[in-house]
C-alpha positions in Angstrom: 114.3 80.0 115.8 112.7 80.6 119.1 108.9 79.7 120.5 107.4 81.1 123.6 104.4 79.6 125.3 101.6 82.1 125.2 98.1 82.2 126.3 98.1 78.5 126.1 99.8 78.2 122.6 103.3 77.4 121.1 104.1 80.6 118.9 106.9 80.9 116.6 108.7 84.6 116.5 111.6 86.1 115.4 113.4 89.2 116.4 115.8 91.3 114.0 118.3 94.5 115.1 120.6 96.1 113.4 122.1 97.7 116.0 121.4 101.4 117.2 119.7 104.1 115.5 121.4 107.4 116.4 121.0 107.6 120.2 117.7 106.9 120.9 116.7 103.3 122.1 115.4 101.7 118.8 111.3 101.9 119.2 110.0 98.6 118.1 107.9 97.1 115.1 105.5 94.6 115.3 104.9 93.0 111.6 101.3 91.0 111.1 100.4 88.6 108.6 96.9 87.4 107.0 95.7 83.8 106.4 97.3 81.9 104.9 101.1 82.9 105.3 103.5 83.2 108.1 106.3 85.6 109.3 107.7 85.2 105.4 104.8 87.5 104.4 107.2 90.4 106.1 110.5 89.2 106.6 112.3 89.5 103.4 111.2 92.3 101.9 110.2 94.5 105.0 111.8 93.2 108.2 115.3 92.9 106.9 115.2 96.7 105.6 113.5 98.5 108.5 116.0 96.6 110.9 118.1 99.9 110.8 115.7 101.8 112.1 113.0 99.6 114.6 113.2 96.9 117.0 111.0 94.4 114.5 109.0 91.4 115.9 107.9 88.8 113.4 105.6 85.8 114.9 103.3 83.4 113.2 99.6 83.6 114.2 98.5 80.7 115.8 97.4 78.2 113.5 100.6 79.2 110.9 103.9 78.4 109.6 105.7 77.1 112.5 103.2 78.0 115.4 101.1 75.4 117.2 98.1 74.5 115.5 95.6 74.0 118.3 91.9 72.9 117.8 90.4 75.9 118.7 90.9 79.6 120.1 90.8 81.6 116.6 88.5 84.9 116.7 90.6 87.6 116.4 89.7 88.6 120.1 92.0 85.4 120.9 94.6 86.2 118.3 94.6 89.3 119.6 95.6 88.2 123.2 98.3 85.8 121.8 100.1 89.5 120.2 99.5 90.8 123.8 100.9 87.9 125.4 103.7 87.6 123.4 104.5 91.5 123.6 104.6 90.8 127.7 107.2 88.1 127.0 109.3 89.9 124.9 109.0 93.1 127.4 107.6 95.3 124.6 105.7 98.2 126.5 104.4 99.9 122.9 105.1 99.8 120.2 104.8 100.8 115.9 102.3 97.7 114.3 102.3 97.3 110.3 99.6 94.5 109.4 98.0 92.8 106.5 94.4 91.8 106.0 93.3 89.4 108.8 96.5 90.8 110.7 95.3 93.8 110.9 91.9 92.6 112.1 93.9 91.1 115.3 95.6 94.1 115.6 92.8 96.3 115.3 91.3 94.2 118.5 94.3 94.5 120.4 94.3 98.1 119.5 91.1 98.4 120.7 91.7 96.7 124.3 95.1 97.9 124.9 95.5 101.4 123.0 98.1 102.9 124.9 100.1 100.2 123.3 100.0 101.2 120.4 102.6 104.0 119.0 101.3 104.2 115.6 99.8 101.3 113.1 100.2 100.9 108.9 96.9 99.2 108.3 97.0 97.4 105.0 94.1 96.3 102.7 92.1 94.9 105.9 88.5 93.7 105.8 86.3 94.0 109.0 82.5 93.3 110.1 81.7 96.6 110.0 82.5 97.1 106.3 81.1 93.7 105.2 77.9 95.0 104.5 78.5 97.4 101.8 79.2 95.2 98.8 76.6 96.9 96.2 78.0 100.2 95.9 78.1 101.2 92.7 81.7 102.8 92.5 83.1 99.2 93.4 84.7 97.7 89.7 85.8 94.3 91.8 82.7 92.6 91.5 82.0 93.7 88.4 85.4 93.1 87.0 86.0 89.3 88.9 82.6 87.7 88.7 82.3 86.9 85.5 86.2 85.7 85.6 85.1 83.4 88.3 82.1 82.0 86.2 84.4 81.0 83.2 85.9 79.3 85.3 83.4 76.9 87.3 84.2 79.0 90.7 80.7 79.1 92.2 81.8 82.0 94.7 80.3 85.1 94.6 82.3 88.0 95.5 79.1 89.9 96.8 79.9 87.2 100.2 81.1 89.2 103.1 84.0 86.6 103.1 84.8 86.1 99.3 88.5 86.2 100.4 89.0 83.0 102.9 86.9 80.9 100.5 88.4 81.9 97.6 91.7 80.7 99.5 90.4 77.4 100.6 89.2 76.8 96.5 92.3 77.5 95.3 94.0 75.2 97.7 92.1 72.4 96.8 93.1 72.9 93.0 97.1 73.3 94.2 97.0 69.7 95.7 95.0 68.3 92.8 97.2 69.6 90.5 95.4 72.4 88.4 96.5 75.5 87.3 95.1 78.8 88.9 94.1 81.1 86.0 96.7 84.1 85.6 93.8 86.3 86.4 93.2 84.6 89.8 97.0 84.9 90.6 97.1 88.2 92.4 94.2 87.3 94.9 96.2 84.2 96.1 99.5 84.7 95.8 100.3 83.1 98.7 99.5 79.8 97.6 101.4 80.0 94.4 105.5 79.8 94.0 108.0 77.4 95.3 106.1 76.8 98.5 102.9 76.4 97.6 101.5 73.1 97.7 102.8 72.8 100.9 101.3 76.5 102.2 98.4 75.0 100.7 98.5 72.0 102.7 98.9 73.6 105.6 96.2 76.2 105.4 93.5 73.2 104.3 94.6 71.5 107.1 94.0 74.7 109.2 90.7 75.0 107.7 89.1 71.7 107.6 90.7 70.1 111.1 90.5 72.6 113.4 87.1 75.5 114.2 89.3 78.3 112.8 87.4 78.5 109.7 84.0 78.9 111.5 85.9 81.0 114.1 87.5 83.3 111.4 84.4 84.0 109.5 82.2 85.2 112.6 81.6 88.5 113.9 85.4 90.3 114.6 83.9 92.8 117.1 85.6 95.6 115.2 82.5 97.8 115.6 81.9 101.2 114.7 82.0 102.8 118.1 84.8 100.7 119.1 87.3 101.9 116.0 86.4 105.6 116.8 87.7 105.6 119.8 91.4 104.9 118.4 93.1 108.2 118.0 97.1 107.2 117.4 98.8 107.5 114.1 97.0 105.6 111.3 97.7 104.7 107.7 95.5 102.5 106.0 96.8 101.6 102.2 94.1 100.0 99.9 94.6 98.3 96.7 92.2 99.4 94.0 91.2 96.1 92.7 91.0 94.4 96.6 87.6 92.9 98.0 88.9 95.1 100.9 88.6 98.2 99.3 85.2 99.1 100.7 85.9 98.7 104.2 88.5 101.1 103.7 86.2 103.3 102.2 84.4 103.0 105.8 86.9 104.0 107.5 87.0 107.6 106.3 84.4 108.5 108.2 85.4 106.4 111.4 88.7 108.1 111.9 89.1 111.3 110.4 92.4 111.9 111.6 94.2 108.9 109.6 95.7 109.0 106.2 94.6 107.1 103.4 96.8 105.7 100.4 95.6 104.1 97.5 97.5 101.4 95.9 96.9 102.2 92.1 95.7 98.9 90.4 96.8 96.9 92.9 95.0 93.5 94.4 94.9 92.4 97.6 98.7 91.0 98.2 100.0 94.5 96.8 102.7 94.6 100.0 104.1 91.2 98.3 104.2 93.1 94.3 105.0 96.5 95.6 107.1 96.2 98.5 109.2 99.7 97.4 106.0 101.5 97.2 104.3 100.8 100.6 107.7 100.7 101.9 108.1 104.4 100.9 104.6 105.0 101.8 105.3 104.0 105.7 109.0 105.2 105.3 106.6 109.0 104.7 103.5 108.0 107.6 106.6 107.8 110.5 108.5 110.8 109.1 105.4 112.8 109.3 105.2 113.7 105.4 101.5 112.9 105.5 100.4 114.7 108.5 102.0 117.9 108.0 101.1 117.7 103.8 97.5 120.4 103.9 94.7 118.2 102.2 93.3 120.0 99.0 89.5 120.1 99.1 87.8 121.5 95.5 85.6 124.2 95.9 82.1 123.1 96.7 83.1 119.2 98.4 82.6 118.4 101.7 86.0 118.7 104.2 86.4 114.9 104.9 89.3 112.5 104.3 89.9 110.3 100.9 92.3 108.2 99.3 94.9 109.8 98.1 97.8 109.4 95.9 101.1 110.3 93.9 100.2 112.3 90.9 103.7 110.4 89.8 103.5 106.3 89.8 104.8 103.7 88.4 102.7 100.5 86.4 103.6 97.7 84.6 107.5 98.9 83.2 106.5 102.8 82.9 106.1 105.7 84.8 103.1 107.9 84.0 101.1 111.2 86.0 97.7 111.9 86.4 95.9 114.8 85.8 92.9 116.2 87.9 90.4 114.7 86.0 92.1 110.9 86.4 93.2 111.2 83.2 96.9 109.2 82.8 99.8 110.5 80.6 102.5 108.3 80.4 104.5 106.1 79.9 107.7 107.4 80.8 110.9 105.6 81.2 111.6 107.4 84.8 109.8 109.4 87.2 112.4 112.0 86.9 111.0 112.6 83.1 107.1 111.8 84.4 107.8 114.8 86.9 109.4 116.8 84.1 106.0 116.4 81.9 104.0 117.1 84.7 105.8 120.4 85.5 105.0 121.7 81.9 101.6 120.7 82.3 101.3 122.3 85.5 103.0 125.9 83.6 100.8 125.9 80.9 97.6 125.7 82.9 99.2 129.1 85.1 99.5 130.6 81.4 
């Protein structure tokens, strides 16, 4: 697999295409992991099955899977001039960005420096400075849900810290290589470090943390402010899971860009592209066909015109299909969406009776 020498740094990347898309030059895809992974994070579930349609760029952030490791050089204001760099290599101009967590807080700098790079960008479950600071709200179940699941089990985190997530990682970590089991409750929020490969991702990612300043360079101030992230106007969807430590900073962001779309990821963690790759394929599949942007956005009488989360009255969780009605309330399960949409029709006639 090739390497390029970039802003100092050995990075590790990987190009897929399928060929042409009708004929129009194939607009590219640049695909963005979080801590902790590598390329992977994308490749076989995503990169592989939008090769028909983009251009797609995979690379490992410095610091992961088969890029150098250096000593230093990891804000995001640094990561985001290695996905610069490596975009003047590979003579990418502009181009579509999907990007995970910490990925999409590089992307979101490079974004910020270079915007008329950027054709449009799927911003998933990502967690920035300017949302860190929100944690007590009162609508947020996470904390209340997780913190007593972390006391049962001698974790003394709390997930009120602005940066719950990367130590949560580094704990878990440190139980992979001494051979204990993560609880099944814990399993979502660190799925990278579990499976096949995960003593040695765990490894890796201690070594990351422990030998090098990434961890003290990770955890500082991103520079994603306020008045920086307003002045982005391209194409934006930013998918939230319901359960994710993240969720809050997305919550921010409805008042910082009014013109993006927001999904919500219906009882989903923080790793939902990994568990529901046909879902938030489908969702950015609908974001670059323009199915959001031309869909009118129902307000109820009296609330104020603004953007929220929204999301298919039809879903699918666990091994059934169910819909929602106005009020939240789910009917299901079904054994297809076909019947889930049947049911809902009825419901939907009786109410215009």
């Amino acid at each position: 697999m090739p390497f390029a020498h970039i802003n100092g740094v050995k990075l590790h990347y990987l190009q897929l295409d399928n060929g042409s898309h009708g004929s129009a030059p194939k607009e590219d895809l640049i695909m963005v992991h979080g801590l902790a992974t590598n390329m992977a994070f994308w490749y076989f579930k995503y990169g592989v099955a939008l090769s028909d349609r983009f251009r797609i760029t995979l690379y490992d952030l410095r610091g992961h899977g088969r890029s150098e490791m250096p000593d230093a050089g990891y804000t995001p204001a640094i990561l985001a001039q290695d996905l610069g760099g490596l975009m003047d290599h590979l003579h990418i101009e502009k181009a579509h960005f999907i990007a995970h967590s910490f990925g999409g807080v590089v992307t979101l700098n490079f974004a910020c420096e270079q915007p008329h790079r950027v054709r449009s960008l799927v911003l998933a479950d990502s967690h920035f400075s300017a949302g860190r600071h929100v944690q007590a709200r009162s609508e947020w179940a996470f904390g209340n849900e997780f913190q007593p699941l972390l006391d049962r089990h001698g974790v003394d985190l709390e997930t009120s810290d602005p940066y719950f997530g990367p130590k949560l990682l580094i704990r878990v970590a440190e139980w992979q290589l001494m051979g204990r089991d993560v609880p099944r409750e814990l399993a979502e929020l660190v799925s990278p470090l579990l499976g096949k490969s995960g003593k040695r991702t765990s490894s890796e990612w201690l070594k990351l943390m422990t030998t090098t300043s990434a961890q003290a360079e990770m955890t500082s101030d991103d520079g994603l402010t306020v008045e920086r992230l307003r002045k982005l106007h391209f194409p934006i969807v930013a998918m939230y899971g319901d359960q994710s430590p993240a969720r809050l900073s997305g919550a921010e962001l409805l008042d910082i860009w009014p013109h993006a779309e927001f999904r919500r990821v219906r009882d989903a963690g923080h790793f939902f592209p990994t568990l529901r790759p046909e879902e938030v394929l489908s969702g950015c599949l609908r974001f670059w066909g323009g199915e959001f942007s031309n869909a009118p956005r129902r307000h109820r009488a009296g609330e104020a015109r603004r953007p929220y989360f929204r999301s298919d009255r039809i879903f699918k969780s666990g091994d059934g299909w169910y819909y929602t009605r106005r009020n939240e309330e789910r009917i299901g399960p079904f054994a297809t969406p076909e019947e889930a949409r049947l049911r809902l029709d009825g419901f939907m006639a009786e109410l215009q009776t």
